[in-house]
Steps between C-alpha positions, in 0.01 A plus 500: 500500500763370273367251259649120483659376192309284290632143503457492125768756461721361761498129346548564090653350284462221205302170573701212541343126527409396895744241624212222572236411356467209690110399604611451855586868546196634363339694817106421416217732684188610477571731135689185325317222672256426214792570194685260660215220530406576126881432420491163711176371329709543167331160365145672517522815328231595288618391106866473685579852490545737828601852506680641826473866504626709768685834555982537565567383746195236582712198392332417188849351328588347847174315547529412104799410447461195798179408339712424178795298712206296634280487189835437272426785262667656242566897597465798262480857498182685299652528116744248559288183388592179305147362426679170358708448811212456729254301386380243749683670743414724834595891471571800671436830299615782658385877516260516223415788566769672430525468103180415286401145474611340173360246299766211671262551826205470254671157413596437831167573704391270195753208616376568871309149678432385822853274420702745345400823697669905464502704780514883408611768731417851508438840694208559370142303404549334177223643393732834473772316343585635148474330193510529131325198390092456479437164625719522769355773720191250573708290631713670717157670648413155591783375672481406867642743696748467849563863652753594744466758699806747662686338798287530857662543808541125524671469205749803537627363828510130383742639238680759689586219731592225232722756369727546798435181590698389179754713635537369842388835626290531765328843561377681823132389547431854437652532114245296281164653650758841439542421168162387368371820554746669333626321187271466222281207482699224249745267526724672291485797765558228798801332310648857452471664845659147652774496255561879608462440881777187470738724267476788812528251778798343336666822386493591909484247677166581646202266602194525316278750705211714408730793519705314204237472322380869478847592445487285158140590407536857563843479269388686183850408298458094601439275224464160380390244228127357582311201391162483325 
């Protein structure tokens, strides 16, 4: 028996930002349903800080990045900081976890209030988060924690069929339950094998069928920018 592809090698490439973040397009089910309730009771988080953790792919920035549209807050990325530019002011802190924690989020955790609040995002418990200064690794051990969890079947095909839908595609009935089984379970995988699909279907003038569709995923040489 000749063994499938993985969909990780098939769809590789750099990340590239999604093209919505947009509440209203945010698929919510059962493994984002209480992250996304934690982000909507913004005005009652414990000392005003929240950290949303989650895996790629689980829409951490997406689900972030319209809390801070609707909260009005100022956006940075982990290192990138300016302590005296925020004060009084709702933030966004991005991917902490992916440099050690400096003394500007000592300051800012510091700043933090139930009127001024800093949402932190992450792919792993802050309590794993690396840092380099004392006093701040209490605190980041006590933040209040949001976790996503990897898309669920719901979730795949609510974004599988956004994403043609934003292309005026329609699908046979039988391509999205084809493809949830077979692309990896993000976004960023969903985004890519539609992008692919509409690229083939233009390219020959075919409709978009379940044969289509293994045609693309089974195409080891096919690649594309994704999304985080």
């Amino acid at each position: 028996m000749t063994a499938r592809p993985s969909p990780a090698r098939q769809l590789r490439l750099p990340l590239c930002r999604a093209p919505s973040d947009r509440r209203e397009d945010f698929i919510v089910s059962s493994g984002n349903a209480a992250a996304v309730a934690a982000l909507d009771g913004w005005r009652s988080w414990i000392d005003g800080r929240l950290a949303l953790i989650g895996p790629e792919g689980s829409g951490k920035t997406h689900l972030a990045r319209a809390w801070a549209r609707k909260a009005d807050a100022v956006i940075f990325e982990s290192g990138q900081i300016d302590v005296a530019a925020v004060r009084g002011r709702t933030v966004l802190l991005e991917d902490v976890d992916r440099r050690p924690a400096d003394a500007a989020v000592f300051h800012l955790i510091n700043m933090t209030n139930s009127q001024a609040p800093v949402l932190f995002t992450g792919r792993t418990p802050p309590n794993l988060w690396p840092t380099e200064v004392p006093d701040l690794r209490s605190r980041l051990n006590a933040l209040m924690v949001a976790q996503l969890e990897s898309p669920d079947d719901s979730v795949l095909e609510g974004v599988l069929n956004k994403f043609f839908r934003e292309r005026n595609i329609r699908p046979d009935a039988d391509v999205i339950p084809y493809l949830t089984r077979r692309i990896e379970r993000s976004v960023p995988a969903a985004y890519a094998a539609v992008t692919l699909i509409d690229e083939a279907a233009a390219g020959g003038k075919r409709e978009v069928t379940r044969a289509l569709a293994r045609e693309v995923l089974d195409e080891p040489d096919q690649t594309i920018d994704l999304f985080e």
